[in-house]
C-alpha positions as MATLAB code, in Angstrom:
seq = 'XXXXXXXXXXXXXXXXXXXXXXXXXXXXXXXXXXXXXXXXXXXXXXXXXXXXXXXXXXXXXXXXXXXXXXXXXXXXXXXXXXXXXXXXXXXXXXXXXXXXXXXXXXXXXXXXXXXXXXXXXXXXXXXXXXXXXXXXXXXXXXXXXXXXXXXXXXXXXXXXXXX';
ca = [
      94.775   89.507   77.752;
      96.412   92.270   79.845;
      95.863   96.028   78.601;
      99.426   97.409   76.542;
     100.123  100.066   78.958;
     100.489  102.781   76.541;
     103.642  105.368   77.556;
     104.071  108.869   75.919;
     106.373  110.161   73.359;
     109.751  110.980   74.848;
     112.712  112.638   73.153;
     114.116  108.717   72.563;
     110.951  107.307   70.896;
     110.987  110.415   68.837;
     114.330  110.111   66.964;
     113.674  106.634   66.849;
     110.576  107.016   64.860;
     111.519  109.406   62.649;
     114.374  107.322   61.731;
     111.883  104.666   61.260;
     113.720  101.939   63.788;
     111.056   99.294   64.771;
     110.957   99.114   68.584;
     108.600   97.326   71.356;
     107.827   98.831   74.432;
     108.369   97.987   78.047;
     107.024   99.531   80.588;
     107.762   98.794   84.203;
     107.310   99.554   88.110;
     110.680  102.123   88.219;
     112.875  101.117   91.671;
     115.243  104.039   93.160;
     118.764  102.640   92.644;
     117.232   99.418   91.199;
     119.232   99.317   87.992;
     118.997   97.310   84.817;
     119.247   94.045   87.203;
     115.978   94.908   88.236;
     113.956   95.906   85.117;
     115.319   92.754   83.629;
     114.190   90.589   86.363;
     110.590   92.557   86.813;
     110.702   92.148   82.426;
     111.884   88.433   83.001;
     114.436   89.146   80.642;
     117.945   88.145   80.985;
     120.138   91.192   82.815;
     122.614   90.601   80.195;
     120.619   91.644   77.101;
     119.458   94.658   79.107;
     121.652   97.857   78.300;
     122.689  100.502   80.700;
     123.463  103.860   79.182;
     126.188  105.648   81.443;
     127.563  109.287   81.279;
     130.743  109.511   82.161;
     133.539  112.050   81.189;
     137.249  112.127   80.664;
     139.962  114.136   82.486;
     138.917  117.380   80.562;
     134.782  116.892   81.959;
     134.379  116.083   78.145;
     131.130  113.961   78.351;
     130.409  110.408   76.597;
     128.624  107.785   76.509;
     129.139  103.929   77.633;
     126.484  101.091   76.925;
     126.987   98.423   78.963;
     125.582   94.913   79.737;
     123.356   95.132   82.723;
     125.198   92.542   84.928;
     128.223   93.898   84.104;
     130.425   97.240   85.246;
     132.885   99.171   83.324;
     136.892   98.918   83.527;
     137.035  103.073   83.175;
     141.177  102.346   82.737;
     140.494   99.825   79.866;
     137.982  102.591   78.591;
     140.244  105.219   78.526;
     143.310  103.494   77.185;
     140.659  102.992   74.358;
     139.600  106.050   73.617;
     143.040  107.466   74.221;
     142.041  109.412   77.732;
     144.097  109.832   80.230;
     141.042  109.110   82.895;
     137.475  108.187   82.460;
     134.349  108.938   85.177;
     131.052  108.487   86.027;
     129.745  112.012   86.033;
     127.617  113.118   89.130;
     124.019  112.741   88.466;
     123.371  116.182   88.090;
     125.814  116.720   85.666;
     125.026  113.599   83.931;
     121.493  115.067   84.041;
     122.336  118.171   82.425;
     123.740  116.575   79.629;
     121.620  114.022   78.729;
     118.791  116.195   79.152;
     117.400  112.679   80.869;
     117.024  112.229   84.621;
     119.540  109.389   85.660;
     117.654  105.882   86.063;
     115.865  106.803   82.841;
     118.972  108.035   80.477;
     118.613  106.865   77.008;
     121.244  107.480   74.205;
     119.010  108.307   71.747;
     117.387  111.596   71.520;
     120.405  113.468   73.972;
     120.071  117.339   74.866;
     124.023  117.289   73.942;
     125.697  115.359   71.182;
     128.211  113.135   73.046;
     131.017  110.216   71.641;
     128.783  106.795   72.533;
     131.026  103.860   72.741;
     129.371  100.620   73.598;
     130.434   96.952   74.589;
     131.518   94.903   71.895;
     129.617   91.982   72.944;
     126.414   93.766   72.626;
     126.702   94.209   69.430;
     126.396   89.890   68.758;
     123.138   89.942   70.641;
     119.932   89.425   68.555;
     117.907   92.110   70.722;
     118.321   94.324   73.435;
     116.613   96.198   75.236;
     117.724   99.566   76.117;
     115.886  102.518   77.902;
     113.369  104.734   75.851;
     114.213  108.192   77.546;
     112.029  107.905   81.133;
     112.403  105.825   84.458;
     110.240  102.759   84.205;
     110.630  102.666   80.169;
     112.461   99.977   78.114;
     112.472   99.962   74.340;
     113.931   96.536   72.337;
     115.883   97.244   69.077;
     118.243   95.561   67.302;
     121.458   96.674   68.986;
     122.987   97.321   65.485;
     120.737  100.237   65.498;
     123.408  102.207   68.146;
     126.042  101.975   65.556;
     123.464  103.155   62.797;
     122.072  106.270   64.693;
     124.458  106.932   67.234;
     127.727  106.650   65.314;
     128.383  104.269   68.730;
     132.266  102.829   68.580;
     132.565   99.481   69.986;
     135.128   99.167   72.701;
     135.692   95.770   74.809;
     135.843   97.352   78.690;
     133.546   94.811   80.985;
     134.308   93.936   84.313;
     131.905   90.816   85.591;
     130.082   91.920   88.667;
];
């Protein structure tokens, strides 16, 4: 039987604990520009119970927060008409960065350097697990994904495009 790789404490795992959210961990090989398409097939898990967490920001460089499907990309004019923006963006990575307090390819929604609006896919929420990153490239965590509305205050919005 293979040795549980054993990854440190990040700012993610943290809140989640002390909130006392059960959680597995997966570790795996991190890929430059690889994307939740490829942890999920490295995981074997399907890309669709996989969640990407996404800064963007609206027409005032407000930042928020969009969890999203792996497979799947977000309408930003479907998102906005939502939220009642005029405009919504992916922020640059560096600002996205700053932010999140997370390097991008390892942003998690939990444990954030700034409190942001998180809004996530509707259809997430009907999934029986996800798996969602833990606050560190390479690093999945699986919780229920009722746990984003519990902690996160997360507002479900229906904006997915298929890829």
């Amino acid at each position: 039987m293979a040795k549980k790789e054993h990854v440190s404490e990040t700012p993610a795992t943290a809140m989640l604990k002390a909130h006392r959210v059960v959680f597995t961990e997966h570790p795996y090989e991190y890929l430059e520009h690889g994307g939740a398409e490829h942890s999920a097939a490295v995981l074997g898990f399907d890309p669709f119970t996989v969640v990407k967490t996404l800064v963007m920001e609206d027409e005032k460089a407000r930042p928020l927060i969009v969890l999203m499907h792996g497979n799947r990309k977000v309408s930003t004019k479907n998102l906005a008409r939502q939220i009642g923006a005029k405009s919504v963006e992916p922020c640059k990575p560096e600002v996205a960065n700053r932010h999140s307090g997370y390097l991008v390819g390892g942003t998690s929604p939990f444990g954030t350097r700034r409190e942001m609006p998180v809004y996530v896919e509707e259809t997430i929420l009907a999934l029986p697990r996800i798996c969602i990153n833990g606050g560190r490239r390479g690093y999945l965590v699986g919780i229920e994904p009722q746990v984003v509305v519990h902690l996160l205050g997360a507002k479900p919005v229906h904006c997915a495009l298929e890829d």
